[in-house]
C-alpha positions in Angstrom: 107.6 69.2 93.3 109.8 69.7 96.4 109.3 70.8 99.7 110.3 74.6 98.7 107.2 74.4 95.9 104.6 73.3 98.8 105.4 76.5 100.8 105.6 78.5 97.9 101.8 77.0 96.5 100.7 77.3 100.1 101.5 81.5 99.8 100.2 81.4 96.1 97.1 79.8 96.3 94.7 79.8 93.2 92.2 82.5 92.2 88.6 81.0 92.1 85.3 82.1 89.8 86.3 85.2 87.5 88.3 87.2 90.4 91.4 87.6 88.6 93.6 86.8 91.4 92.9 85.4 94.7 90.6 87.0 97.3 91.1 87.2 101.2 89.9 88.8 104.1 91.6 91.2 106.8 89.7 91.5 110.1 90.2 93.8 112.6 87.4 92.8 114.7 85.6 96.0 114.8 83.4 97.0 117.5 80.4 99.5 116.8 78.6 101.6 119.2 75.9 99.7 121.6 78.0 96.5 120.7 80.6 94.4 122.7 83.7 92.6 121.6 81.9 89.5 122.2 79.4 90.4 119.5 82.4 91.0 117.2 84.4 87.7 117.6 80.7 86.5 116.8 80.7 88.3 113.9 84.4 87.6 113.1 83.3 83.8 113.5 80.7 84.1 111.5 82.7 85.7 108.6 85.6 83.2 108.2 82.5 80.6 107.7 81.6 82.9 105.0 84.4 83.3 103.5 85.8 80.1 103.8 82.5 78.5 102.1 82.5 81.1 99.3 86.1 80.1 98.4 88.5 83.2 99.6 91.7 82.3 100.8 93.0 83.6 103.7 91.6 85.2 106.4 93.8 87.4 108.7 93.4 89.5 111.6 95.6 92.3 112.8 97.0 93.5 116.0 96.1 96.5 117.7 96.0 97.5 121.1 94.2 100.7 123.5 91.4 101.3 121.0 87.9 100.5 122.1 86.4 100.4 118.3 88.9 97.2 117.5 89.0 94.0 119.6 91.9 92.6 117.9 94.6 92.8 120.5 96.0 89.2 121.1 95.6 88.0 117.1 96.9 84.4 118.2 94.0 83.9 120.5 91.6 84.7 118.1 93.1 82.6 115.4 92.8 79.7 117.6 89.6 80.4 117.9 88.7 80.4 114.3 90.6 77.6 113.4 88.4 75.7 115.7 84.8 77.0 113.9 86.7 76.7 110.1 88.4 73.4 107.9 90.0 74.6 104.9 90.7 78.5 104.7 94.6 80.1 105.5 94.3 81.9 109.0 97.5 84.4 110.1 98.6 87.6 111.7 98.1 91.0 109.2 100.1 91.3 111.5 102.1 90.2 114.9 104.0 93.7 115.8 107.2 92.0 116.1 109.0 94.9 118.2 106.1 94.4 121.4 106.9 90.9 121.7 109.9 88.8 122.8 110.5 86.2 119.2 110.4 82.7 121.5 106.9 83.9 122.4 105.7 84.5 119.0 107.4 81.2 117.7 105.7 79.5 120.3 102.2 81.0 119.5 102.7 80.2 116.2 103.8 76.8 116.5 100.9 76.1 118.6 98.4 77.5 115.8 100.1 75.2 113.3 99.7 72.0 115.6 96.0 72.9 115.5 95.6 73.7 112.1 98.3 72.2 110.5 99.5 73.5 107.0 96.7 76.9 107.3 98.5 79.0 109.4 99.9 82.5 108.0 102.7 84.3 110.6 102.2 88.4 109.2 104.6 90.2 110.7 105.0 94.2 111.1 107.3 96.4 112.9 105.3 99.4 113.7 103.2 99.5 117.1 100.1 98.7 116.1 98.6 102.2 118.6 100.0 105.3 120.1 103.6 105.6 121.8 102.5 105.4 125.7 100.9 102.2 124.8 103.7 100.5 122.8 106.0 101.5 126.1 103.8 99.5 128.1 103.9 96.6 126.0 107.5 96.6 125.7 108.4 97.5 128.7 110.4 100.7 127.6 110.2 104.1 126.3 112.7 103.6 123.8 110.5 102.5 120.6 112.9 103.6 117.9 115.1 100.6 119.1 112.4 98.6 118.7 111.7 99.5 114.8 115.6 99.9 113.8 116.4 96.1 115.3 113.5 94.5 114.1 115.6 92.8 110.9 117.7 91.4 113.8 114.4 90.1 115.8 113.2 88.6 112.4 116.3 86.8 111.8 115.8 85.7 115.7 112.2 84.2 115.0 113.3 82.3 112.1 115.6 80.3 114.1 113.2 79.3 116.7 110.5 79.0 113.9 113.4 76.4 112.4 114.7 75.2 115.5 117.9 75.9 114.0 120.5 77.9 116.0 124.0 77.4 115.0 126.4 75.4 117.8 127.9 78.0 120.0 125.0 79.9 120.0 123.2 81.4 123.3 119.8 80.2 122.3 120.8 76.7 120.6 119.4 74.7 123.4 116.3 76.3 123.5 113.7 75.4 121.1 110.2 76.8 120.7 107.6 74.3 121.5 105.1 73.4 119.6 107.9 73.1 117.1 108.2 72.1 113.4 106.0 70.0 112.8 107.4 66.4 110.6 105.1 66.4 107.3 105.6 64.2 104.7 106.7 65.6 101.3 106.0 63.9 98.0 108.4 61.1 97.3 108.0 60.2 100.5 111.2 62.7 102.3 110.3 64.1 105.7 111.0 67.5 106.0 110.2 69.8 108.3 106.8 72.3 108.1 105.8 76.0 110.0 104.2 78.6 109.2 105.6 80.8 106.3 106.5 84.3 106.9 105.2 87.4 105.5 106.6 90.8 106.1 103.5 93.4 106.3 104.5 97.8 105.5 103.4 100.8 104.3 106.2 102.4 103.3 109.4 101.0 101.1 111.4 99.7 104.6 109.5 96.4 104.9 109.6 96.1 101.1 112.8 96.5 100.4 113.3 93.9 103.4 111.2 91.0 101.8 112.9 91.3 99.0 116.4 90.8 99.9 115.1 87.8 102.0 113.1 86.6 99.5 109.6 86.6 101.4 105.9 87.6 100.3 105.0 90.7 101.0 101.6 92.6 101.9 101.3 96.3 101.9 98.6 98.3 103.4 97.5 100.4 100.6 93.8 100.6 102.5 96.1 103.4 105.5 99.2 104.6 102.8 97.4 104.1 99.1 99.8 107.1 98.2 103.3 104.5 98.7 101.2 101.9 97.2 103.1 101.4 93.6 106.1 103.0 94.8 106.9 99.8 97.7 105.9 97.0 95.6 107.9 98.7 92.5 110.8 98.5 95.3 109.8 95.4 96.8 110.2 93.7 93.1 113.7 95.2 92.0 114.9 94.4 95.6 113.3 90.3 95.5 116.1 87.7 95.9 114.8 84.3 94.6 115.0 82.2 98.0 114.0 78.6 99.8 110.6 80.1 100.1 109.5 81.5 96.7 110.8 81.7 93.5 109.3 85.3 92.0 108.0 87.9 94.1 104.4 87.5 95.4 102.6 90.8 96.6 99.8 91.3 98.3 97.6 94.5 98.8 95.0 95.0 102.0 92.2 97.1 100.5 89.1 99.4 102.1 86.2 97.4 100.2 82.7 97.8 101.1 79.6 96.4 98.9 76.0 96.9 99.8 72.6 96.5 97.8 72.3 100.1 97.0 75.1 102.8 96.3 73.7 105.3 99.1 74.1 102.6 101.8 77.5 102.1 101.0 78.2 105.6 101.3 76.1 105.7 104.3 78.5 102.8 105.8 81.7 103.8 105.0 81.3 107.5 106.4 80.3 105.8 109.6 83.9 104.4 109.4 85.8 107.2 108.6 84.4 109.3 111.4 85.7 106.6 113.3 89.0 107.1 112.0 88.8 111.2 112.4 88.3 110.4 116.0 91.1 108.0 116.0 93.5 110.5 114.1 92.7 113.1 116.6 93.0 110.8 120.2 89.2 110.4 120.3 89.0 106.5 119.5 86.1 105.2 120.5 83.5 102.7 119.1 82.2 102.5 115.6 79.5 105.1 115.5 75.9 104.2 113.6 75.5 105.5 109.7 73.0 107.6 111.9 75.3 109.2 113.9 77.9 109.9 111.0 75.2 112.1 109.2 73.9 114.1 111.5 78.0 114.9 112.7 79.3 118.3 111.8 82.5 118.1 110.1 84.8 120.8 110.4 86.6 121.7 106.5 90.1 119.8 108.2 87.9 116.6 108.7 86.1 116.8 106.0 89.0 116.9 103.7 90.5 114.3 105.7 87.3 112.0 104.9 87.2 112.8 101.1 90.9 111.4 101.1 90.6 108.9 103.2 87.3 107.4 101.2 89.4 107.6 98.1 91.8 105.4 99.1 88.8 102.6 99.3 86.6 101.1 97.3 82.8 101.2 97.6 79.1 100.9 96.3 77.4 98.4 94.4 78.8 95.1 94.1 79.3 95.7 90.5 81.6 99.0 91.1 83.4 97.0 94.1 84.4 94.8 91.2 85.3 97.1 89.3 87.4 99.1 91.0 88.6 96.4 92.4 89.4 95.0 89.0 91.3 98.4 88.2 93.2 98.6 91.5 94.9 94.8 90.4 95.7 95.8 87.2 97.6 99.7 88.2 99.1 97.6 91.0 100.0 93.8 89.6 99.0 92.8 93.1 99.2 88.9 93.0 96.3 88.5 95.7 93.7 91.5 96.9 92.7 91.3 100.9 89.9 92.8 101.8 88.7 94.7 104.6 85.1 96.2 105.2 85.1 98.4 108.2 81.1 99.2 109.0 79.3 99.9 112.2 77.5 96.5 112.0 78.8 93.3 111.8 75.6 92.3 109.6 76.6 95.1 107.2 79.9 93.1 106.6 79.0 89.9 106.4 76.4 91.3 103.5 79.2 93.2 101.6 81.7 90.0 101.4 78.5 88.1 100.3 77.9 90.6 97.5 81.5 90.5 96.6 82.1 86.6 96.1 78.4 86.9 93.9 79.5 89.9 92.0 83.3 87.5 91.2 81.0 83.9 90.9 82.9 82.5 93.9 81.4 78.8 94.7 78.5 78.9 97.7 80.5 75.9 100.1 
């Protein structure tokens, strides 16, 4: 096995009980009403332990800034701090939005993450704003956000060098090197060859696809925000896929809506708590997760109610036995190589219940 195999295994991993291919986690820290964000980093704490003892393999939070229901704005921070409460499971960015931040800083982030947790760090990277235009220009400094986007194949090629260390001679940047850097691991056979985190490119329509697959990279697509381009990016994503120093075959990965609960009516109960959080969103009202209670007493106009029907079906929720299920069926339409799951809900006990249901409804291992 070389050097190149270890990354690739590292991205692979190795599906566990009867799930037929492996299971992970996205985060995005959510906040519900009468809770703080330091009750959801509990929570978010308290679910990599879950997860990470019920054998799922990566756990990844996303960026997101200027919303009040998601406390998942500096993803490096919090990934330090999960490293620090977990041992074995994959931590990374779904994802670092590329275009707010300057490369070095990101490579220097990550470099840092991998020098505490070496060899379980995952760098996710997206180039959309992760919130609303007047936000983004206050992160980048600029109204000019398209720039952003259309150069982010050029910022990506940027990271990788300092992620290498490995600028060219004659180049600007070649005596500046992003520290924590590579870190010196020993391969099998005994060659030393340098280690960081691999890269993943993260879309939702076919740009990002196309994108991982000339360069060769995994790719994750967020079918639980754009279920409709689901088949259509990772049908492009595959025709496009160069083999490369990272992987071999193309390896895809889906983010799914998945909530389970001990009866079918408090799943539903749940999940329309969520999605009047996301009418809100969608109409610049964000604000924190409301209660189940609050959801079914709301009056939904026909607009937001059709919004919500569409929105639910792009999930999958109810017993644990029909979240395997469906989730079963989603793998098989998709040939997703790895299924990450996210359970939005108003209470942080209500997620931590629905991943437990999940791992007994596939037979994960209990620690």
């Amino acid at each position: 096995m070389t050097a190149d195999d270890e990354t690739g295994d590292e991205i692979r991993g190795t599906a566990r009980g009867s799930a037929p291919v492996p299971l992970s986690v996205l985060d995005l820290v959510t906040v519900g009403a009468g809770r703080t964000a330091s009750d959801a980093l509990r929570t978010s704490v308290a679910l990599a332990r879950l997860t990470e003892a019920r054998g799922f393999h990566r756990y990844w939070v996303a960026e997101h800034h200027s919303m009040p229901g998601v406390a998942s704005s500096s993803p490096a921070v919090i990934l330090a701090h999960l490293a620090a409460h977990t041992d074995r499971i994959r931590l990374g960015s779904g994802g670092v939005m590329l275009p707010n931040h300057a490369p070095l800083v990101i490579a220097e982030q990550f470099g840092t993450l991998e020098a505490m947790a070496p060899g379980r760090i995952d760098l996710g990277l997206g180039r959309a704003p992760g919130t609303d235009g007047a936000t983004a220009a206050a992160l980048r400094r600029t109204d000019r956000l398209n720039e952003g986007a259309d150069d982010f194949p050029e910022q990506l090629a940027e990271l990788t060098r300092f992620l290498d260390d490995d600028f060219p001679d004659g180049h600007p940047y070649r005596r500046i090197h992003a520290v924590p850097g590579p870190v010196q691991g020993t391969a099998p056979g005994g060659v030393q060859s340098p280690h960081r985190p691999p890269i993943w490119l993260l879309g939702s329509s076919g740009f990002s696809a196309r994108l991982a697959g000339m360069l060769g990279l995994p790719f994750a697509f967020a079918h639980h925000f754009s279920a409709r381009n689901t088949i259509p990016a990772l049908d492009l994503y595959r025709e496009s896929f160069r083999p490369s120093t990272v992987l071999d075959r193309p390896y895809a990965l889906i983010g799914v809506a998945a909530l389970a609960a001990d009866e079918e009516k408090e799943a539903r109960r749940q999940v329309l708590a969520a999605a009047l959080n996301m009418v809100r969103l969608r109409t610049g009202r964000p604000g924190l997760v409301p209660t189940p209670e609050e959801a079914e007493a709301y009056r939904f106009s026909p607009m937001e109610r059709e919004f919500v029907d569409s929105w639910n079906a792009n999930g999958v929720h109810g017993t644990p036995d029909e979240v395997r299920a469906g989730l079963d069926d989603l793998q098989k339409r998709t040939g997703a190589d790895e299924l990450m799951l996210t359970a939005n809900a108003h209470s942080g006990q209500a997620r931590l219940r629905s991943y437990e249901l999940i791992a007994d409804a596939y037979g994960l291992p209990r620690g």
